[in-house]
N, C-alpha and C positions, 0 to 999 in steps of 0.2 A: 910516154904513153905505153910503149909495148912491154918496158918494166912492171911497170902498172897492172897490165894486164896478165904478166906473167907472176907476177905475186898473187893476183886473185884464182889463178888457175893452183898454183902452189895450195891455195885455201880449198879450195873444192875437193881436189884431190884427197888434202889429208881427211876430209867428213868423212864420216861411215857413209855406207851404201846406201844405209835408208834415208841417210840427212841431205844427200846429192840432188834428192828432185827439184826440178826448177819448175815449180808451177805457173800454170798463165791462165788466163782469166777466159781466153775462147783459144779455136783451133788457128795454129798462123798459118796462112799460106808461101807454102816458097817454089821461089824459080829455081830450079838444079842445072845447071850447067855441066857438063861433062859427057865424054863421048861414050861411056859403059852407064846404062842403067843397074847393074848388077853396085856398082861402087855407091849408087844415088843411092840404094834400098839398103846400104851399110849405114852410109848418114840417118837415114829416117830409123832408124833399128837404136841408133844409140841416141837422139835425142827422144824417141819414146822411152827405152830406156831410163830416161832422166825425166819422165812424164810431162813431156813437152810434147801437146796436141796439133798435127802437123797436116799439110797436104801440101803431097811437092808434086808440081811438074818439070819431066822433062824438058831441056833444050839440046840439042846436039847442034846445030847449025847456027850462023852468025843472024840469018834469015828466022828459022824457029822463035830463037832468041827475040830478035824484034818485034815480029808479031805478038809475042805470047806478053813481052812487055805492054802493043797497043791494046791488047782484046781483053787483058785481064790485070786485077792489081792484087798484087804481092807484098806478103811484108818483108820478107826477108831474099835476097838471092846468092847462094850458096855456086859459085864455081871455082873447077877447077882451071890451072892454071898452063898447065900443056893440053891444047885439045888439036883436033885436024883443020890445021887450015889456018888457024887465028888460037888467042891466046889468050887467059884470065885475064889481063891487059885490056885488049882490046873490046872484052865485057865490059870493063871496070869502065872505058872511055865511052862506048856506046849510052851503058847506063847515065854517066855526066851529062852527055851531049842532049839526052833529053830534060835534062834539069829534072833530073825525079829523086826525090828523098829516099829511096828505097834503101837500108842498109845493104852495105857489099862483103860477102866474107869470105876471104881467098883458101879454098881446102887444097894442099898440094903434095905431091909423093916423093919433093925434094926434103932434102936435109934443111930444117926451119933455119935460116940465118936471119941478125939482127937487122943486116943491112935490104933483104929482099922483104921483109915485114915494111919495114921503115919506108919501103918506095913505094909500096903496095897504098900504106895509111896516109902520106903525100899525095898519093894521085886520090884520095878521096875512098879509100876502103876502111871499113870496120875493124877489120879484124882479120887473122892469117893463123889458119889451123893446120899441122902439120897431120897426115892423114894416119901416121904411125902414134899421133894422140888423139884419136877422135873423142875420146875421154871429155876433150876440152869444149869439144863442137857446141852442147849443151849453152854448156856460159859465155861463150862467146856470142851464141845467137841472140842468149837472154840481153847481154847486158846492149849489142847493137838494136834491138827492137825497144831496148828499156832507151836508151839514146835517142832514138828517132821521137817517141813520146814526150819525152822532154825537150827536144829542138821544138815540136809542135806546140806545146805548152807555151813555150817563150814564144816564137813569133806568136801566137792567138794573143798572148799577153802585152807582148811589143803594139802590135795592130789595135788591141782595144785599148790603150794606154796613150796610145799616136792620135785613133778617133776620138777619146775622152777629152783629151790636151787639143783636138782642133773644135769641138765643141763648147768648151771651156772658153777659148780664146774668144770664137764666133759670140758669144755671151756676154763676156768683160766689154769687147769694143764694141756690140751692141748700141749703135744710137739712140736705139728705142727703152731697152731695160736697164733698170739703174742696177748693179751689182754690188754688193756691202758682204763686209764681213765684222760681225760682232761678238762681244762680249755676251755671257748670259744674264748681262743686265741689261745688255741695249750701247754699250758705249763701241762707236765705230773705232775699226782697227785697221780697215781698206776699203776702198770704193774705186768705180770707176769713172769714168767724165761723165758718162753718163746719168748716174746718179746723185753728182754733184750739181750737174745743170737741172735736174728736175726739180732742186732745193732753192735753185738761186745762187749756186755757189761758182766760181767760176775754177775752182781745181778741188780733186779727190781732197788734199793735204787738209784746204781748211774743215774738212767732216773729223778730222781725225781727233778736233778738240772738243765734238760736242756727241754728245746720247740721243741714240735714236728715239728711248723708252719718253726721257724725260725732256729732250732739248727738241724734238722734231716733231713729234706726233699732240697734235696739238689740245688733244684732251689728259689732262696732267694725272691724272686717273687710269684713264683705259691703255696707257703706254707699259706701267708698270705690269700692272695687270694681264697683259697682252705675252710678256715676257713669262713672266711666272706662270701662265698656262702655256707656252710652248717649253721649258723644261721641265714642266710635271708630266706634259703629255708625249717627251720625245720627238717632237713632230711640229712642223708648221704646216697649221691648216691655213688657208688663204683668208685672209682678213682685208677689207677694206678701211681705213682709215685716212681721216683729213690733220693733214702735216702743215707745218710752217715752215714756209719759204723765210730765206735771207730777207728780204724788204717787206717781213710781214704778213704778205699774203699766203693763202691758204690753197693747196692740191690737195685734189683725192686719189688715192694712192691705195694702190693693190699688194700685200703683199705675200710670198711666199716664199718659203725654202725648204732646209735641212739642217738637223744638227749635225757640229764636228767634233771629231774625238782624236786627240794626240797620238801618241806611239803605243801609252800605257793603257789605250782606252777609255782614259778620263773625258768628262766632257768639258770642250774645250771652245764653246761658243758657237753658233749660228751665221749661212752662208745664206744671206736675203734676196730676192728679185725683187724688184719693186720696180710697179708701170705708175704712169701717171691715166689713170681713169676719166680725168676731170671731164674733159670732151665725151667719152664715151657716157656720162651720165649727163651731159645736156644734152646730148642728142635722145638718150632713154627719155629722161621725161620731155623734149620736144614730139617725141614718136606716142608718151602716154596724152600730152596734152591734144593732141591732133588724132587719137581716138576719141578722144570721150568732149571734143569741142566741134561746133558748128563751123564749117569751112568760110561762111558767109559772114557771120557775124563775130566770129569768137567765141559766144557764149557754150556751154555746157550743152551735148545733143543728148537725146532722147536717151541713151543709153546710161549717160551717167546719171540723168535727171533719175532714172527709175532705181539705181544705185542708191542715191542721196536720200530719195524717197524711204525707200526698205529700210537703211540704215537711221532714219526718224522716227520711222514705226515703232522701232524695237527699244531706240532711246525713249521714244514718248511712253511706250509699254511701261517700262521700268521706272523712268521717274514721275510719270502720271501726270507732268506735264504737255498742250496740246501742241499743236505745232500748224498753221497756215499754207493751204498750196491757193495760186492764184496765177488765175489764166487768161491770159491778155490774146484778145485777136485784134487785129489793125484794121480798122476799119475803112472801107472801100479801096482796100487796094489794086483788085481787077480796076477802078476806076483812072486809078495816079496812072497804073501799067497804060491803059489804052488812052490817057490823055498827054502824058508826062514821058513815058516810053518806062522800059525796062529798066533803063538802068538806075532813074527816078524812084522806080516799085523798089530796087535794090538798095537804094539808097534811105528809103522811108523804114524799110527794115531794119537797116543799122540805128537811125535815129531813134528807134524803138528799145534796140539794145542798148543804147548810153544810156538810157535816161533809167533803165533797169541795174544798170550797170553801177550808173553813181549813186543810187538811193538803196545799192545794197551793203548790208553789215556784213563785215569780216565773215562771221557763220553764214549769209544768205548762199542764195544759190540761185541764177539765175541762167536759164536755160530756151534753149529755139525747142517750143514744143512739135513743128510739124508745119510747114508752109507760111501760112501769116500766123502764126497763134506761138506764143512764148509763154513761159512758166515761172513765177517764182516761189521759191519755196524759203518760209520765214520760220526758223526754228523757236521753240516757247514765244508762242504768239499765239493773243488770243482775235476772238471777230475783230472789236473792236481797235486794236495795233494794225489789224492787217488793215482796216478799211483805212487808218490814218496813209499807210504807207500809201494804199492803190491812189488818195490822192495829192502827193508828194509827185509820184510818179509823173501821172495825166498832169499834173501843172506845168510839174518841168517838159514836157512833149509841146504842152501847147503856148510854149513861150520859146521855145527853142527859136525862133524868127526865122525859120528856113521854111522856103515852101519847096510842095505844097504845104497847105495846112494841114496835122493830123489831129486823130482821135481813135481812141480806141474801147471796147467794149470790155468787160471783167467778171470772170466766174471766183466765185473763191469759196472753199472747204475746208472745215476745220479740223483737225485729228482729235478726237476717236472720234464725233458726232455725225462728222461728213461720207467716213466710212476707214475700215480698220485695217484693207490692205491698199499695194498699190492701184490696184486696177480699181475698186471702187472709189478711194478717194480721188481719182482723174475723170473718174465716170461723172462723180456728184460736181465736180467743178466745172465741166463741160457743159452739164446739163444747165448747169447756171446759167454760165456766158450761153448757150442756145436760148435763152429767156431773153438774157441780156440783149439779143442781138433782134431777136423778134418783138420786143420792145420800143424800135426805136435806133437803135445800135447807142456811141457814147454815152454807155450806159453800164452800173455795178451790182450786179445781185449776187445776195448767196446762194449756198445750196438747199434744196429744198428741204432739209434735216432741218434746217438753222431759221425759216422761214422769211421773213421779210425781205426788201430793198434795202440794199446797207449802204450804197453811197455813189456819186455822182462822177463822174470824170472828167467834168470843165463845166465852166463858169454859165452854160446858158441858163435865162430864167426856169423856162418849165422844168428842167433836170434839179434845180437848185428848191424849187415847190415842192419835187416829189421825195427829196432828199430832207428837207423839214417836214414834211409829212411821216416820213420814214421812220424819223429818228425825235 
């Protein structure tokens, strides 16, 4: 090392004058050690000098020295080596004993020997200037403050190399995220257990023989596809996709990552996360069903009903086909409540939902309009389909053999006749069923757009007279 350094100082020396400056990028602070200030402002003269931007403080004492080390930070500390009292030594130790990276460069007014360098750069010092070359002070300093920036480089490098590599780890043994690494077609190269068990596999090994693109994701399509827009795009956006499991069955599966590149920068396949969703999307749509359903009955609540509703409007618009709403109230329920009790009333309301329930088509929609009053809504239907259905409906209620006995009342509207948004077409069906119910109650009328009585809701004679009357 001190050859080393003495060939470089051999280099300096022979540059012309003007080629000598050692430039730096801001002013370095140094600690000066020595018992003459007059000798410090020799130092500072020659590495300005060498245009090296400097502010040195004094230290004369072992005490100075220490403090000036707590109170202030230094790049560089420059002492000498005979001072009063204590000795470049005992700097050199003091500086150790704090564990401070600061470089150490011994200026002395002895004859430079190899052996007093040598014990000097052993105990932990930079560099050893003979005061009769201060010539050299310059590159010495340079290249000790150039040394400490690269010891710091390395440990920052070490430290985030060490956190990468325990984050990495944390990841791979992850119970939770599968880890893969692929080919840019999809064929696995490594995985973790984790990612083998979310497949069904019971070790990483057996992934190794099969394609994520084509063997695991289970639309034979959207795998390759999937691939070929994450190397066009450089990037994996997060994609959800449904995988096959080893015994067939199917996970939903999240995935994301990064592309990887070799030594020559080539690209060199894809680093995957992949969770299994499957739960997190029954629970979504459990959390969507339990918004837009009635807590009591199951059926669809008020909110989705007017959802469905809109959403008919605008299909009825366009195809110019009508579409049927119909509104079922229960008839004398306060009655079942105050004879039967509550949970009777409660129970009379479900018996209301099944029988809405089973007499509805794949499209129907059947819904708790608001206390005793339920909705259904029949998409391209016209008067005549609905009234079949309302009594489909009322048969099955009044055969169900539970008691009490029910029955119930019927408003029903037809789109566009009964009215063209939602709130008029509920308005016109309402208005019905309040005919219906001031009638008699087990009873079906239209809306008054649509004119007449359309149809009967159980077997008794007079309802069945005014129902051939009607019709």
């Amino acid at each position: 090392m001190f050859q080393g350094l003495q060939t470089s100082l051999r280099q300096y020396q022979r540059a012309p004058a003007a080629g000598r400056a050692i430039h730096t990028r801001r002013q370095l602070r140094l600690l000066c050690v020595d018992r003459s200030s007059a000798e410090v402002e020799l130092w500072v003269q020659e590495l300005k000098r060498a245009q090296v931007a400097v502010r040195a403080d004094l230290a004369q004492t072992r005490e100075e020295f220490t403090e000036r080390l707590r109170s202030q930070s230094y790049d560089v500390v420059l002492a000498e080596d005979s001072l009063s009292g204590w000795t470049g030594m005992d700097a050199l130790e003091l500086l150790r004993e704090r564990d401070d990276e600061i470089p150490f460069v011994l200026v002395t007014d002895t004859v430079l020997r190899a052996d007093i360098a040598e014990q000097f750069i052993k105990e932990g010092a930079s560099d050893c200037v003979d005061k009769d070359h201060l010539v050299r002070l310059p590159l010495a300093v340079a290249v000790a403050v150039n040394q400490k920036s690269l010891r710091e480089e390395r440990n920052r490098l070490q430290k985030e190399l060490r956190r990468s590599e325990s984050h990495y780890r944390a990841l791979v043994e992850n119970p939770i995220y599968g880890i893969c690494r692929c080919t840019v077609d999809g064929k696995f190269l490594e995985g973790n257990q984790a990612m083998a068990a979310m497949l069904g596999y019971e070790s990483p090994e057996e992934l190794l023989e099969l394609n994520l693109a084509t063997d695991i994701i289970h639309d034979s399509a959207e795998g390759p596809q999937l691939f070929e827009h994450y190397l066009r795009m450089s990037r994996l956006d997060r994609a959800e996709v449904r995988c096959k499991r080893k015994d067939g069955t199917s996970v939903e599966v999240a995935l994301s990552g990064r592309e990887v590149r070799d030594d020559q920068g080539a690209m060199g396949g894809f680093e995957i996360i992949a969770m299994d969703v499957t739960e997190q999307h029954a629970v979504e749509e459990q959390l969507r069903f339990l918004a837009a359903s009635d807590p009591l009955t199951g059926l669809a609540n008020y909110r989705r009903l007017t959802e469905v509703l809109d959403a008919e409007i605008r299909r009825s618009d366009r195809s110019g086909r009508p579409f049927a709403v119909l509104l079922f109230d229960l008839d004398g329920l306060k009655r079942i409540n105050d004879r039967w009790g509550h949970l009777a009333g409660n129970r009379a309301l479900c018996r209301l939902a099944d029988s809405l329930r089973l007499h509805c088509r794949s499209i129907d929609t059947a819904a708790r309009y608001g206390g005793d009053e339920f909705a259904l809504v029949l998409p391209e239907t016209q008067e005549r389909t609905a009234s079949l259905a309302v009594r489909r409906i009322c048969s099955r209620l009044a055969d169900d053999h539970q008691e009490p006995a029910l029955s119930v009342s019927v408003g029903v509207a037809v789109h566009p006749d009964g009215g063209k948004t939602v709130e008029n077409l509920l308005r016109a069906a309402d208005e019905a069923l309040y005919e219906a119910k001031g009638r008699g109650k087990d009873l079906c009328l239209k809306s008054a757009a649509l004119g007449k009585l359309s149809a009967p809701t159980n077997g008794s004679d007079r309802r069945n007279r005014e129902w051939a009357r009607a019709t």
